[in-house]
VEXROBA-181041 format. One record per residue: residue number from 1; x, z, y of N, C-alpha, C in turn. Coordinates in pm, whole numbers, plus 50000, padded with zeros to 5 digits. Layout:
<vexdo num="NUM" n_xx="X" n_zz="Z" n_yy="Y" ca_xx="X" ca_zz="Z" ca_yy="Y" c_xx="X" c_zz="Z" c_yy="Y"/>
...
% end
This chain:
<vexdo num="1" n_xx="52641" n_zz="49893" n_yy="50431" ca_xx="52546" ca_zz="49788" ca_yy="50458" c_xx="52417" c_zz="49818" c_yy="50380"/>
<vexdo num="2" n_xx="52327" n_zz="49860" n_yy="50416" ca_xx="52164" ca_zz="49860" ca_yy="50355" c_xx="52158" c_zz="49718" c_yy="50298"/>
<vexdo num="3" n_xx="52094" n_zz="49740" n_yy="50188" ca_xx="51994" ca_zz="49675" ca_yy="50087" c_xx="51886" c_zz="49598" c_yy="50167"/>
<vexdo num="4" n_xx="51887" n_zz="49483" n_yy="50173" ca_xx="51790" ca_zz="49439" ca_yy="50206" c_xx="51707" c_zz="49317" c_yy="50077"/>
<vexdo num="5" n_xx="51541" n_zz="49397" n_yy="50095" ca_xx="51475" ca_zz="49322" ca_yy="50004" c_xx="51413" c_zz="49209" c_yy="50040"/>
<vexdo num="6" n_xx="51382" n_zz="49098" n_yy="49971" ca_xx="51301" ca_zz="49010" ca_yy="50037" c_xx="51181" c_zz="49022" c_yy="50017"/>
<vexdo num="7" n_xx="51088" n_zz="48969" n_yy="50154" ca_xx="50947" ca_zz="49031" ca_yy="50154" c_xx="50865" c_zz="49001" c_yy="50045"/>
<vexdo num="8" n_xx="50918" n_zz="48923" n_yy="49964" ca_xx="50783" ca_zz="48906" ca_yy="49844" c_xx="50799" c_zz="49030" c_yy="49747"/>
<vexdo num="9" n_xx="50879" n_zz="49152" n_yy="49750" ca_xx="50891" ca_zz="49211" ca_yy="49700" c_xx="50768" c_zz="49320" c_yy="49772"/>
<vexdo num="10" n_xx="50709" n_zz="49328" n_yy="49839" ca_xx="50647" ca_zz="49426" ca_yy="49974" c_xx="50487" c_zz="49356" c_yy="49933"/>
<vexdo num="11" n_xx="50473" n_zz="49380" n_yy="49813" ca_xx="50318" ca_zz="49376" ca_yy="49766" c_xx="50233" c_zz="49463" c_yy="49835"/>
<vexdo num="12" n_xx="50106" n_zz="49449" n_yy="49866" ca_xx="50002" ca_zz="49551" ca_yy="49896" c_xx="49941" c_zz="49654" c_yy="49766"/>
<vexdo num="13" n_xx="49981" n_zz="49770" n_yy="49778" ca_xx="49923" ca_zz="49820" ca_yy="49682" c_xx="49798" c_zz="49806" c_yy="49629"/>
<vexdo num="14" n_xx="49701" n_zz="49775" n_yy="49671" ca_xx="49583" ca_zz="49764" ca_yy="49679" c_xx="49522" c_zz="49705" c_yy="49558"/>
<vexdo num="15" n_xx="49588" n_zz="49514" n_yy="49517" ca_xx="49540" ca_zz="49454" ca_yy="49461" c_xx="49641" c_zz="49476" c_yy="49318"/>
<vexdo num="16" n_xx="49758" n_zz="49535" n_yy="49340" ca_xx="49858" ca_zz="49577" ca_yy="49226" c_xx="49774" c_zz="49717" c_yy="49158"/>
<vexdo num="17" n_xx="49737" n_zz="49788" n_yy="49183" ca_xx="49678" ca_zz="49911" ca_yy="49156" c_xx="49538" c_zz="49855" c_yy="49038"/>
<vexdo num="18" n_xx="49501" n_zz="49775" n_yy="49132" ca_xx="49330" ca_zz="49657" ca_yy="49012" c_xx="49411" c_zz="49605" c_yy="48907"/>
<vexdo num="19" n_xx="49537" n_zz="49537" n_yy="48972" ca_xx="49567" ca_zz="49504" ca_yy="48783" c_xx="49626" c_zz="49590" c_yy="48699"/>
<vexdo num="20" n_xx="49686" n_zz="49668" n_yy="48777" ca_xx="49799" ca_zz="49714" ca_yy="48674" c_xx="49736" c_zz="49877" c_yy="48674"/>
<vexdo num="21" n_xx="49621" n_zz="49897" n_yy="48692" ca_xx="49544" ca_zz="50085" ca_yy="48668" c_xx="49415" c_zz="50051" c_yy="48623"/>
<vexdo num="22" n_xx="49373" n_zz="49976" n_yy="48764" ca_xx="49211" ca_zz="50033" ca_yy="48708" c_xx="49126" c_zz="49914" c_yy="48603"/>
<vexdo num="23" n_xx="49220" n_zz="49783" n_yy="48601" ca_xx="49213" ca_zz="49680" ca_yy="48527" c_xx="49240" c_zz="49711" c_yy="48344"/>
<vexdo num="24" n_xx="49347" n_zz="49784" n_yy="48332" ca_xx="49387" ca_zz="49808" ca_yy="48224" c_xx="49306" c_zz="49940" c_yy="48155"/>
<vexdo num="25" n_xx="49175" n_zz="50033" n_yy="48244" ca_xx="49156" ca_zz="50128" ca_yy="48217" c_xx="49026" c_zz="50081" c_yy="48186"/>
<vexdo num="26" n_xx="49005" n_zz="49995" n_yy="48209" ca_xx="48870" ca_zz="49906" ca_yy="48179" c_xx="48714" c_zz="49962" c_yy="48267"/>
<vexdo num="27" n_xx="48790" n_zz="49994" n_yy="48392" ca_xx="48704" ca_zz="50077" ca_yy="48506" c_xx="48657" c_zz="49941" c_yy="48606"/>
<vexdo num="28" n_xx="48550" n_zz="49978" n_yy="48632" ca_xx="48450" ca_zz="49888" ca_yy="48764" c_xx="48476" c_zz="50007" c_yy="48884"/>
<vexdo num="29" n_xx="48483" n_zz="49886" n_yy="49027" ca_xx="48512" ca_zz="49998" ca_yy="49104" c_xx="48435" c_zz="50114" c_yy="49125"/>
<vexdo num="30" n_xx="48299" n_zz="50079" n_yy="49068" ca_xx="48232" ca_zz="50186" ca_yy="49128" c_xx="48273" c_zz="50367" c_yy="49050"/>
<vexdo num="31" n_xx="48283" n_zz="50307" n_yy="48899" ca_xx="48355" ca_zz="50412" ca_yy="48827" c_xx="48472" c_zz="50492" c_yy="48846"/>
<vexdo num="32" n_xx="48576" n_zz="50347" n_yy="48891" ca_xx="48704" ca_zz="50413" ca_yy="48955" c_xx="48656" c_zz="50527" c_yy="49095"/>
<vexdo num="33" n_xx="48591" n_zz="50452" n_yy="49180" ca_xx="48525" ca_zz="50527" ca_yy="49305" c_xx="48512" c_zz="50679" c_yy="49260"/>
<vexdo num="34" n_xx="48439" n_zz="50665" n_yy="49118" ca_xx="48356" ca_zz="50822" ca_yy="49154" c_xx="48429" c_zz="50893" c_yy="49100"/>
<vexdo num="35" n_xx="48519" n_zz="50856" n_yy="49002" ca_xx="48643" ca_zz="50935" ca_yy="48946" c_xx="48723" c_zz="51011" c_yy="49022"/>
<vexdo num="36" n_xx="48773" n_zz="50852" n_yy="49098" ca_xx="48852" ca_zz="50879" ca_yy="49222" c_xx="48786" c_zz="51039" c_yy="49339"/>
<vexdo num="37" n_xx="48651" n_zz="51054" n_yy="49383" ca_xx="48565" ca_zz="51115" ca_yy="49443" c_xx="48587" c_zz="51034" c_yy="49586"/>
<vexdo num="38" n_xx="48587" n_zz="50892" n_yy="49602" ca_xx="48588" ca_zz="50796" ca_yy="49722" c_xx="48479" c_zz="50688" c_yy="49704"/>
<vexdo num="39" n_xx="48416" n_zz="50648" n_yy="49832" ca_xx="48311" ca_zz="50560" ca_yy="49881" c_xx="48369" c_zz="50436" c_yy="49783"/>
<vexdo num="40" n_xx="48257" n_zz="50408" n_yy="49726" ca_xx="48314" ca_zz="50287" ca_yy="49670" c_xx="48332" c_zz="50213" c_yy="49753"/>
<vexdo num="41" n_xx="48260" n_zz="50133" n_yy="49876" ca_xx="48318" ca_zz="50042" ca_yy="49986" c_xx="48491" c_zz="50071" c_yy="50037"/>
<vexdo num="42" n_xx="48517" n_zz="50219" n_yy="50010" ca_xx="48682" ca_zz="50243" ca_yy="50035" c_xx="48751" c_zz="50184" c_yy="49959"/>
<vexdo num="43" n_xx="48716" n_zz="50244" n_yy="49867" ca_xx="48800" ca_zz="50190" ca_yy="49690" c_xx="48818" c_zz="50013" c_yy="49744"/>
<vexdo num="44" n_xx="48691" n_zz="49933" n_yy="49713" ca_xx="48691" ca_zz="49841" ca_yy="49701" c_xx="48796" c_zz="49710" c_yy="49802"/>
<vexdo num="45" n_xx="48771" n_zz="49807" n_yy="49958" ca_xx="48831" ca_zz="49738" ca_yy="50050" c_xx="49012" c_zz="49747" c_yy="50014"/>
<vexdo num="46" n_xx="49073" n_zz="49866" n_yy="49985" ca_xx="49159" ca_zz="49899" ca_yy="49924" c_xx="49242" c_zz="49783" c_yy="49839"/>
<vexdo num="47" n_xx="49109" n_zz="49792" n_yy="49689" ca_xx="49190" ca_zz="49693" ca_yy="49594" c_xx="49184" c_zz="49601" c_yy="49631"/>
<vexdo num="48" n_xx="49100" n_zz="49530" n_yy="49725" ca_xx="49095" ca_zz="49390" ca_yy="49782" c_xx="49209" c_zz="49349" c_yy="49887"/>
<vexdo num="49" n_xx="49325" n_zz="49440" n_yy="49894" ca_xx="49406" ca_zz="49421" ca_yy="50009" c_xx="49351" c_zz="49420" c_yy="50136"/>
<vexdo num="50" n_xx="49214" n_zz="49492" n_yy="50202" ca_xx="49173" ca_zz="49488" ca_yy="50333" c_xx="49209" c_zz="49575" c_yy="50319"/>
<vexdo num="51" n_xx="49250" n_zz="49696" n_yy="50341" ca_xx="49259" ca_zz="49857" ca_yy="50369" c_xx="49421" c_zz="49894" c_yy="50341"/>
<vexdo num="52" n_xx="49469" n_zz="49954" n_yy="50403" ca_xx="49571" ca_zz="49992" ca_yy="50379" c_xx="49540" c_zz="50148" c_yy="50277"/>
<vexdo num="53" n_xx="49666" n_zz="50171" n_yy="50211" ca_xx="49671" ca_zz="50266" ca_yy="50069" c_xx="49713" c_zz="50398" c_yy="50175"/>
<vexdo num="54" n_xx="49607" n_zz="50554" n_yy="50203" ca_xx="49657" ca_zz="50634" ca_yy="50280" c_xx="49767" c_zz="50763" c_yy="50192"/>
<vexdo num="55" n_xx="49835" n_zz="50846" n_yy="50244" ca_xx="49839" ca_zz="50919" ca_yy="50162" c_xx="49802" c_zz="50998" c_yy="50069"/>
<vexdo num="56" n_xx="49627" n_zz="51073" n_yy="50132" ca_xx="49595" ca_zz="51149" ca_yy="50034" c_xx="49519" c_zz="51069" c_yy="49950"/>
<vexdo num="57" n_xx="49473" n_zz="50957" n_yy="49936" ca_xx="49476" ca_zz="50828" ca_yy="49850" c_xx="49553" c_zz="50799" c_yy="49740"/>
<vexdo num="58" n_xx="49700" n_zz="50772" n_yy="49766" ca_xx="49772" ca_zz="50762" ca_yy="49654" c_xx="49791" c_zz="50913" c_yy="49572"/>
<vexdo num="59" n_xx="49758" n_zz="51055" n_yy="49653" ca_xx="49784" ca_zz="51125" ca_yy="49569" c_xx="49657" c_zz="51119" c_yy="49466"/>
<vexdo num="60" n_xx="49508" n_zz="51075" n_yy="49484" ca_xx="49440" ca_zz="51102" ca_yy="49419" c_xx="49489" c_zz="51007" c_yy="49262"/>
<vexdo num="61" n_xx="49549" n_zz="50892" n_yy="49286" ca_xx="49564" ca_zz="50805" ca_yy="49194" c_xx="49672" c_zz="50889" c_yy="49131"/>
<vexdo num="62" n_xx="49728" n_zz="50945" n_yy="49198" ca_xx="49869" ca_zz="51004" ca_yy="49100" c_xx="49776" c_zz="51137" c_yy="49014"/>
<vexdo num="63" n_xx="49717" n_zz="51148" n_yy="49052" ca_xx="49627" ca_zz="51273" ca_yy="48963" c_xx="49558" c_zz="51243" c_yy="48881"/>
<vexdo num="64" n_xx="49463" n_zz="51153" n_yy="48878" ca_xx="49378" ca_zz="51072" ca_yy="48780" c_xx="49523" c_zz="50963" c_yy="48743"/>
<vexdo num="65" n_xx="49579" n_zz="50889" n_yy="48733" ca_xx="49621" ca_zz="50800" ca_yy="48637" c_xx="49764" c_zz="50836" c_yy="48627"/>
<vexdo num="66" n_xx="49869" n_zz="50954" n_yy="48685" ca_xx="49965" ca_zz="50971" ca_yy="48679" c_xx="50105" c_zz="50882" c_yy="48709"/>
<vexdo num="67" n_xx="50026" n_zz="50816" n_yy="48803" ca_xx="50124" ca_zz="50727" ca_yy="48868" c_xx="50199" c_zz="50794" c_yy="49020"/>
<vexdo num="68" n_xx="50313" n_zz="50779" n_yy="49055" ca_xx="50379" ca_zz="50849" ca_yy="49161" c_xx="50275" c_zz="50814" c_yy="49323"/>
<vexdo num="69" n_xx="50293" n_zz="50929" n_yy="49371" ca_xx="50243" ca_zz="50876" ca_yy="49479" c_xx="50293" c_zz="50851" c_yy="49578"/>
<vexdo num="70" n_xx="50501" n_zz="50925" n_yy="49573" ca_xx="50520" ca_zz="50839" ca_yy="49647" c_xx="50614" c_zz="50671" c_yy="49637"/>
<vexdo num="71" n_xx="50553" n_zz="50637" n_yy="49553" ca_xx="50621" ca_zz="50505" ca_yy="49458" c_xx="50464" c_zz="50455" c_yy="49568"/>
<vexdo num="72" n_xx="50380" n_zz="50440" n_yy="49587" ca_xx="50273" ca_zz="50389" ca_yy="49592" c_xx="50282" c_zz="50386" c_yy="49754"/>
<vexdo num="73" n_xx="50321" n_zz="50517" n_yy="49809" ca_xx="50319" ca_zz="50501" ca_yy="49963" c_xx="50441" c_zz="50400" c_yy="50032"/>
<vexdo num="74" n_xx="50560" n_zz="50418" n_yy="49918" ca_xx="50667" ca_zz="50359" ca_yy="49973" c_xx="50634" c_zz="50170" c_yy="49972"/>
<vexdo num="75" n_xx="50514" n_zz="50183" n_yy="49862" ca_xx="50497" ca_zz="50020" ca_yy="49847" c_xx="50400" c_zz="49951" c_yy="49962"/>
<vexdo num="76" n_xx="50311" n_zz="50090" n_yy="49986" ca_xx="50207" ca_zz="50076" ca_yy="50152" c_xx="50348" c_zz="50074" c_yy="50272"/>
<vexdo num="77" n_xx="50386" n_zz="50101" n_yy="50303" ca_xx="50520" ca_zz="50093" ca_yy="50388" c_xx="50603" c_zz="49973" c_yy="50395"/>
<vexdo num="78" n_xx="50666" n_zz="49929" n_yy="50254" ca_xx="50717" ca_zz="49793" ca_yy="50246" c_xx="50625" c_zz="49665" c_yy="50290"/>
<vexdo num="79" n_xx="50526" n_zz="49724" n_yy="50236" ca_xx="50429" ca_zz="49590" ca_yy="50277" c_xx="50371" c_zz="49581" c_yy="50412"/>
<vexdo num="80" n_xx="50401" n_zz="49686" n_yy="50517" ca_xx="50362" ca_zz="49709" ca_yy="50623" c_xx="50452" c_zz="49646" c_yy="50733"/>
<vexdo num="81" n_xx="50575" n_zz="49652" n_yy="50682" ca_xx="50673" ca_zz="49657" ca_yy="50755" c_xx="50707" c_zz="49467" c_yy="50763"/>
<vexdo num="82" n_xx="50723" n_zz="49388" n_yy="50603" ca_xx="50709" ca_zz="49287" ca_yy="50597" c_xx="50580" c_zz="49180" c_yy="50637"/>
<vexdo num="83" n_xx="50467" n_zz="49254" n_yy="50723" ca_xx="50377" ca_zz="49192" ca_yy="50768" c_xx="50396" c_zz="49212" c_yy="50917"/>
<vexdo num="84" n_xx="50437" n_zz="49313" n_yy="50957" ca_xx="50472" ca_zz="49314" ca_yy="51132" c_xx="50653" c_zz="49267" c_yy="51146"/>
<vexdo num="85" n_xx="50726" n_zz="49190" n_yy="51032" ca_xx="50845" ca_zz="49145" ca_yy="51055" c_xx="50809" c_zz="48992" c_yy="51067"/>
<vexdo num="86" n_xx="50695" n_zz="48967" n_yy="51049" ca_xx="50610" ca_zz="48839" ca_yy="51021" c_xx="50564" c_zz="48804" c_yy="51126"/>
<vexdo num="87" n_xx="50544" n_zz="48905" n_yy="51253" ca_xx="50533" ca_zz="48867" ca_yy="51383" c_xx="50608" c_zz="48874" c_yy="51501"/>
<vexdo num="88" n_xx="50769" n_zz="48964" n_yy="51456" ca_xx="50858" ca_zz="49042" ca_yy="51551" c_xx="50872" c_zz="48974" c_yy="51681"/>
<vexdo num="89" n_xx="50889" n_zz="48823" n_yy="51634" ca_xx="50879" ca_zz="48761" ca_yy="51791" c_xx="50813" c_zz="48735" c_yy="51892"/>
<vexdo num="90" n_xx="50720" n_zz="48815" n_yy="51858" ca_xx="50615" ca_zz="48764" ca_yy="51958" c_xx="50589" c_zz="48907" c_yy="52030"/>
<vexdo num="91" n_xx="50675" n_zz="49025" n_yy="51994" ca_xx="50727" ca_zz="49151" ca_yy="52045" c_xx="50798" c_zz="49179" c_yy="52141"/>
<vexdo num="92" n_xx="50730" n_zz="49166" n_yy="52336" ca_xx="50829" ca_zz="49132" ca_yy="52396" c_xx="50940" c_zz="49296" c_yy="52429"/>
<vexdo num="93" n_xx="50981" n_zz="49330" n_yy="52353" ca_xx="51080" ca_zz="49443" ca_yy="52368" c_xx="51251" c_zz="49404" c_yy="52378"/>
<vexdo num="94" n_xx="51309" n_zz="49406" n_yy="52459" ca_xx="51430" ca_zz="49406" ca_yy="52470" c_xx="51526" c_zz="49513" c_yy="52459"/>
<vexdo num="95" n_xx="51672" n_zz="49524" n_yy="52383" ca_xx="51724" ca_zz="49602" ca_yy="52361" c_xx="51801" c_zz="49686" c_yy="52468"/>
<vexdo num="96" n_xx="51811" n_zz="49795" n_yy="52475" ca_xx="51856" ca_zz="49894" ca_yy="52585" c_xx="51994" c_zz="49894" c_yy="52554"/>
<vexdo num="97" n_xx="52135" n_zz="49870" n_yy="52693" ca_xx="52207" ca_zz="49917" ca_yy="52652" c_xx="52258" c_zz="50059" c_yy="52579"/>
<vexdo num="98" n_xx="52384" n_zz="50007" n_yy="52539" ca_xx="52400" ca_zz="50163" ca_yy="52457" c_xx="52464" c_zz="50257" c_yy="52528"/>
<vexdo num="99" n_xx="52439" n_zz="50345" n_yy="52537" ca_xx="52462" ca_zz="50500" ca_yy="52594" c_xx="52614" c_zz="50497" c_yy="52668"/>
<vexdo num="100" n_xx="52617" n_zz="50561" n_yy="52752" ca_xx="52779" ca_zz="50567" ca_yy="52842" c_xx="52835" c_zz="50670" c_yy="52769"/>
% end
């Protein structure tokens, strides 16, 4: 039987990353931005939870602050998944029988 988490666990990386990296590093986005070598409007939309976290994204954070990147993608994923489980019904897909 899989583990199932409940969705408040399925944070957006985005706004977890501002408190818990670039908050504690005592960085403004624009600093984080240029560190990072990303548009600050990216950065920003990012930590603000508009933007989803891409891969070569979290690797940059895993390089500058040594945080995993894929701890970071798996948390862009959880939180992806618990926002389109937030609409499933309104998904008109029906299940196919199973195979002869």
């Amino acid at each position: 039987m899989p583990i199932q988490l409940h969705s408040s666990f399925a944070v957006h990386p985005g706004p977890w990353l501002r408190r818990n990296i670039i908050e504690p590093y005592r960085l403004n986005v624009s600093a984080a931005a240029e560190h990072l070598d990303v548009a600050r409007p990216t950065l920003s939309n990012l930590l603000n939870g508009h933007a989803g976290l891409s891969a070569e994204m979290a690797l940059r954070f895993e390089k500058a602050f040594g945080i995993s990147a894929d701890t970071l993608v798996r948390m862009q994923a959880l939180h992806d998944l618990a926002e389109a489980k937030g609409h499933a019904d309104r998904l008109k897909v029906e299940r196919l029988p199973d195979p002869v």
